[in-house]
Every structure is written in structure tokens, then in C-alpha cells.
C-alpha positions as CSV (number, residue, x, y, z in Angstrom):
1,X,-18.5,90.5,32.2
2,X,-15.8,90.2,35.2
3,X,-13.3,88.8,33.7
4,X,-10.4,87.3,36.3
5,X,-7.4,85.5,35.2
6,X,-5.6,82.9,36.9
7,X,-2.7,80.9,35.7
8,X,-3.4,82.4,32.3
9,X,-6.8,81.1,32.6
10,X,-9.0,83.6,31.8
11,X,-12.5,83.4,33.4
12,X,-15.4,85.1,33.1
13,X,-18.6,86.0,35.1
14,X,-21.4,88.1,35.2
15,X,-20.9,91.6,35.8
16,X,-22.0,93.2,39.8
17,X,-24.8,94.8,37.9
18,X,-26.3,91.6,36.9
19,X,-27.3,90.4,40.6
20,X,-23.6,88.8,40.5
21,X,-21.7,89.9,43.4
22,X,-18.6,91.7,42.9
23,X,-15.6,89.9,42.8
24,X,-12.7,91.5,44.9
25,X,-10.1,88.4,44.6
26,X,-9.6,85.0,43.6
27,X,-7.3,82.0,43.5
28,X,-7.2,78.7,42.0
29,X,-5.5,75.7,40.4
30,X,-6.6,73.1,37.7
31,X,-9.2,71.8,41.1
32,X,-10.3,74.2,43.1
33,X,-11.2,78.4,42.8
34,X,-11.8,80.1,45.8
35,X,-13.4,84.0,45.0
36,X,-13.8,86.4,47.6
37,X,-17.2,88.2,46.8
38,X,-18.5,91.6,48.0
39,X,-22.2,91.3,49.1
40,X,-23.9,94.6,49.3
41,X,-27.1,95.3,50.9
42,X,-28.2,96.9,47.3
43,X,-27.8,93.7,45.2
44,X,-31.0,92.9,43.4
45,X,-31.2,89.2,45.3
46,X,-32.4,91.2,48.1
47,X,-35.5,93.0,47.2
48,X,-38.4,91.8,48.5
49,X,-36.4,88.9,50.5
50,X,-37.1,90.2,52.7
51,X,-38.2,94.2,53.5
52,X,-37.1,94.5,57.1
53,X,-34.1,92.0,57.3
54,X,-32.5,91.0,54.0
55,X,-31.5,87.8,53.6
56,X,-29.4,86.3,50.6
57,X,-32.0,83.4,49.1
58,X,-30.1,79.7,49.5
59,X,-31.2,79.1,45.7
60,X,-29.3,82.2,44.8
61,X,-26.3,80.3,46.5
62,X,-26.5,77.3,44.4
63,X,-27.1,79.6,41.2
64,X,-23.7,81.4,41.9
65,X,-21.8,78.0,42.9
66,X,-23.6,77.1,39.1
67,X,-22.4,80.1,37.2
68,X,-18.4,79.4,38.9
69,X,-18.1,76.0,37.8
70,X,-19.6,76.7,34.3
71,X,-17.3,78.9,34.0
72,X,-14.2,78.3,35.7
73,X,-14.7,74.2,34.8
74,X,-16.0,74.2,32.1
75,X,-19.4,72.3,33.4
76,X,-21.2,71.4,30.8
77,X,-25.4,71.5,31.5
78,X,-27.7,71.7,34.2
79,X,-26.8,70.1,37.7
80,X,-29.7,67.2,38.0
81,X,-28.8,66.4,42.0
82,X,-27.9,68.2,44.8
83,X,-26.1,65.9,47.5
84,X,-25.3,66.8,51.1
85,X,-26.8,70.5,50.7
86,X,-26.7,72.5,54.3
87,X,-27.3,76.0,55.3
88,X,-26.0,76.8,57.9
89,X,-26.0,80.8,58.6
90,X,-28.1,83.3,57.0
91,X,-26.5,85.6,55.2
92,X,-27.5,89.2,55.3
93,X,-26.2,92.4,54.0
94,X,-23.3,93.9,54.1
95,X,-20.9,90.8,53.6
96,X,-17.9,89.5,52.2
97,X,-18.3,85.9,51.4
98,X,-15.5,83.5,50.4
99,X,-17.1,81.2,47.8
100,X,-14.9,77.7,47.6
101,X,-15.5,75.5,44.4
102,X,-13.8,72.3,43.8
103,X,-14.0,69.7,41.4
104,X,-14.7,66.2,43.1
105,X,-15.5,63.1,40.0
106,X,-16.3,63.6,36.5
107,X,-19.6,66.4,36.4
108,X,-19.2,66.8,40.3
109,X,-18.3,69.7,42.2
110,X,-18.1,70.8,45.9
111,X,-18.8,74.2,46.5
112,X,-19.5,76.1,50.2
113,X,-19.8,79.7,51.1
114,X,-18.3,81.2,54.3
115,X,-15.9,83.8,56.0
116,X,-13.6,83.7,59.1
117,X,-17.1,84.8,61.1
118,X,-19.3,81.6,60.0
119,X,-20.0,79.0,57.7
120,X,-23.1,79.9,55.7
121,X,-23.3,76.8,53.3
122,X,-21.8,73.9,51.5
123,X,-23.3,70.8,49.5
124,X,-22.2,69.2,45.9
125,X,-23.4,69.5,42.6
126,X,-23.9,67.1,39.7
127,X,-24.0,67.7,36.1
128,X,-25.3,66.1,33.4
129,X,-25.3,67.4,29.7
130,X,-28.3,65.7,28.5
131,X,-30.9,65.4,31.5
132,X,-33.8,63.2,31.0
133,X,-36.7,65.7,31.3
């Protein structure tokens, strides 16, 4: 596990070897966390996706937003909706991505990935901790 602490808050996320990206800094407050993550052309998300031009998959996007606010929030369960979900650059390898998540109402968070070259994506998840399916 990467473990980052901030404001004696200790976090902690998958380690780079587990298709995680690599986190290189972070801030945050009781609201936001904003984690500055090394993409490398050799991360797992990228084989197969595709041989010629890698491109980061949006679901894998979403997944990582997810695995933040789990575990920087606390989110309890599964988001059930995605609201206002855009992509709106590829990404592709070699890249340093800022990833942004911030809590909005009760089992809602923000979240958008992007760098001083582009935003990639953005949109809002909701949790719920007993879905009805």
C-alpha cells in the first residue's frame, strides 16, 4: 500500500504495482485531495489498450476517482450514478496527471483529472451503501 499522510490523516492506496499509479505528491483538507500521479507507459491499464497508441481506459479513471474517495472519505459502497461524466483528452503514456477529488453532499463527490497541458476528465460520483440490485 502507498500510504500518504496529510494533516495526520493517514491514507492509504494501492501500491504502483497494482495498476495504481504512483503517487509523487498530495494535498488536502477535510473536502478536497488533490494527488499528483505518475503515469507510465508500463502500467498494466495499458496492455492491450491499445498496441500501437496507449491510451488510459475512461473506466480506469472513474476506478481510481473510486479507490481516492474510499479511501481518503471514507465512501462507503459502490457509486450507483455517474452525473455530468466528460472526457475530454485522451490520455496516453508518459504522463503526470493531477487527480482533484472533492466532496460535494452527503455520498457525493467531484472528481476530474488534468495537468497544466489539458483537461482530460471530470464528472461526480454517488454512493450508496446498500444499492438495490
Amino acid at each position: 500500500m502507498q500510504e500518504i499522510d496529510l494533516d495526520s490523516r493517514l491514507v492509504s492506496l494501492p501500491d504502483a504495482d497494482q495498476n495504481f499509479p504512483e503517487v509523487l505528491s498530495y494535498t488536502g483538507d477535510d473536502s478536497h485531495v488533490c494527488l499528483s500521479l505518475n503515469i507510465p507507459a508500463d502500467l498494466g491499464w495499458f496492455r492491450g489498450h491499445f498496441p500501437d497508441q496507449p491510451v488510459l481506459p475512461g473506466v480506469i479513471q472513474l476506478h481510481w476517482a473510486v479507490l481516492v474517495a474510499q479511501a481518503y472519505f471514507g465512501m462507503a459502497g459502490v457509486p450507483t450514478e455517474v452525473k455530468r461524466l466528460k472526457y475530454k483528452s485522451i490520455v496516453t503514456p508518459p504522463q503526470i496527471l493531477d487527480l482533484t477529488v472533492s466532496t460535494r453532499a452527503a455520498g457525493e463527490i467531484q472528481f476530474n483529472f488534468g495537468n497544466a497541458e489539458a483537461k482530460y476528465s471530470e464528472g461526480r460520483l454517488v454512493f450508496t451503501e446498500d444499492p438495490e440490485c
